[in-house]
C-alpha positions as CSV (number, residue, x, y, z in Angstrom):
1,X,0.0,0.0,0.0
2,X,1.3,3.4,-1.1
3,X,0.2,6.6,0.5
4,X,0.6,10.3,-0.1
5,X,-0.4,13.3,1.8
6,X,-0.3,16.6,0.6
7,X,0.1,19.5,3.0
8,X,0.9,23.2,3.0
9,X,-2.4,24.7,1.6
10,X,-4.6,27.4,3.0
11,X,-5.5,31.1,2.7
12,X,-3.5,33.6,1.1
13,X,-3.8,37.2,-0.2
14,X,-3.0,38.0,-4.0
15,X,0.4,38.3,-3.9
16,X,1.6,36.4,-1.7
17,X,3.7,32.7,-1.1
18,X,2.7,29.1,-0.4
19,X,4.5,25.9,0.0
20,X,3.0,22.3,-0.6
21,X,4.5,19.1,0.6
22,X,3.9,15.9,-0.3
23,X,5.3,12.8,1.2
24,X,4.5,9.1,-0.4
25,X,5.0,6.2,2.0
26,X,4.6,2.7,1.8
27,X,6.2,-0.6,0.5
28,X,8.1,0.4,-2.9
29,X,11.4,0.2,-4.5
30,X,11.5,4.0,-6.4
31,X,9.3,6.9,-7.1
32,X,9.8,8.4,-10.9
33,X,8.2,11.3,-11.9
34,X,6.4,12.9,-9.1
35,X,3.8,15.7,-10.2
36,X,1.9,18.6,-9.1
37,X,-2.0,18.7,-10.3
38,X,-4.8,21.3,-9.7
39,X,-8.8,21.4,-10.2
40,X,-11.0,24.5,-10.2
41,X,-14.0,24.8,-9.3
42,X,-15.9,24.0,-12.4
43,X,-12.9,23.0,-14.6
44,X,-10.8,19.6,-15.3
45,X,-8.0,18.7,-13.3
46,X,-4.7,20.2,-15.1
47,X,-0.7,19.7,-14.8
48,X,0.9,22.2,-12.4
49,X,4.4,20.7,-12.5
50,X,6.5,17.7,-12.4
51,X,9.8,16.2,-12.0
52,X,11.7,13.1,-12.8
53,X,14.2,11.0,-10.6
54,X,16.8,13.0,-12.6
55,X,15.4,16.5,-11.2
56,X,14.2,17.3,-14.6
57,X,11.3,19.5,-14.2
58,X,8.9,21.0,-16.3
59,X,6.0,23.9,-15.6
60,X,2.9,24.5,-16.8
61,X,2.8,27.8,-18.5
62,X,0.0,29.8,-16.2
63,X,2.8,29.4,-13.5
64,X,5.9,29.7,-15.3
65,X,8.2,31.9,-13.2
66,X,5.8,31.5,-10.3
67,X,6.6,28.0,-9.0
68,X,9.3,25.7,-8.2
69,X,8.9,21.9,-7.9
70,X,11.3,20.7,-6.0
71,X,12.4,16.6,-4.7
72,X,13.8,15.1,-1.6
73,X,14.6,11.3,-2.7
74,X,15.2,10.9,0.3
75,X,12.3,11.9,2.1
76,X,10.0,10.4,-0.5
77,X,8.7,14.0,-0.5
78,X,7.4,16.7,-3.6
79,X,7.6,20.4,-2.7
80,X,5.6,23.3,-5.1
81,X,7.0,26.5,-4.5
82,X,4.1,29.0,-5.3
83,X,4.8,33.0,-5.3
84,X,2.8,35.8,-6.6
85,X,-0.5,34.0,-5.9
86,X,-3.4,35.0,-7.8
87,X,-7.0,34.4,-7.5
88,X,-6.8,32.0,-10.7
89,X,-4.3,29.8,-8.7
90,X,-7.6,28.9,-6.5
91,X,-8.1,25.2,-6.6
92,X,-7.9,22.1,-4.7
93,X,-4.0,20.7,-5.8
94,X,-3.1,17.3,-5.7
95,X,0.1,15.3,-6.3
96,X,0.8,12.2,-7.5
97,X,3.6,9.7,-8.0
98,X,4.9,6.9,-10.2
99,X,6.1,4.4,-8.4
100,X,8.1,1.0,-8.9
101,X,7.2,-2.2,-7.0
102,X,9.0,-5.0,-8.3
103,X,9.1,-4.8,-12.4
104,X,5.9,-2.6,-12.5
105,X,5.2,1.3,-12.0
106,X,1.9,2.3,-10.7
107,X,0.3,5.9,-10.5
108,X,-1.0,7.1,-7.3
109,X,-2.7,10.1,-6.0
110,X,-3.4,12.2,-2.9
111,X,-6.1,13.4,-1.1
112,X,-5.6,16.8,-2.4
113,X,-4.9,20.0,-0.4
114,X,-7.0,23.3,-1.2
115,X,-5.7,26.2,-1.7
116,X,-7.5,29.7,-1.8
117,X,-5.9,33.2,-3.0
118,X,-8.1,35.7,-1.8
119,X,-8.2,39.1,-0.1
């Protein structure tokens, strides 16, 4: 059984700074890409940003220059930097990994953790 829990979100004015963790536990041998999701109210759930095992990373335009993703293989654990909040970066974001157990790589989501960018 693989878990992960996302935490870090809340209630922030425009402008300002948030930063999401997510830790995956469980029985596994390696995560691969770990990734950063988002769903509005009202709208399909869309790529925020991920990152391979390498540290290769790559953004999703809207949040270009905004956002870091960030690894700790170590730890098991995705960060997502978020500056210069705006109201459009409202949503519930979840993360989700690719992970190996013996020869085969499985997909796995968290819970989600909302986030809100209001004044």
């Amino acid at each position: 059984q693989v878990q992960l829990v996302e935490s870090g979100g809340g209630l922030v004015q425009p402008g300002g700074s948030l930063r999401l963790s997510c830790a995956a536990s469980g029985s596994f041998a390696s995560i691969n890409t770990m990734a950063w999701y988002r769903q509005a109210p009202g709208k399909q759930r869309e790529l925020v940003a991920q990152i391979t095992s390498s540290g290769s990373e790559n953004y999703a335009d809207s949040v270009k220059g905004r956002s870091t993703i960030s690894r700790d293989n170590a730890k098991n654990t995705v960060y997502l930097q978020m500056n210069s909040l705006k109201p459009e970066d409202t949503a519930v974001y979840y993360c989700n990994a690719r992970v190996r157990i013996d020869r085969n790589a499985y997909l796995y989501w968290g819970q989600g953790t909302r986030v809100t960018v209001s004044s």
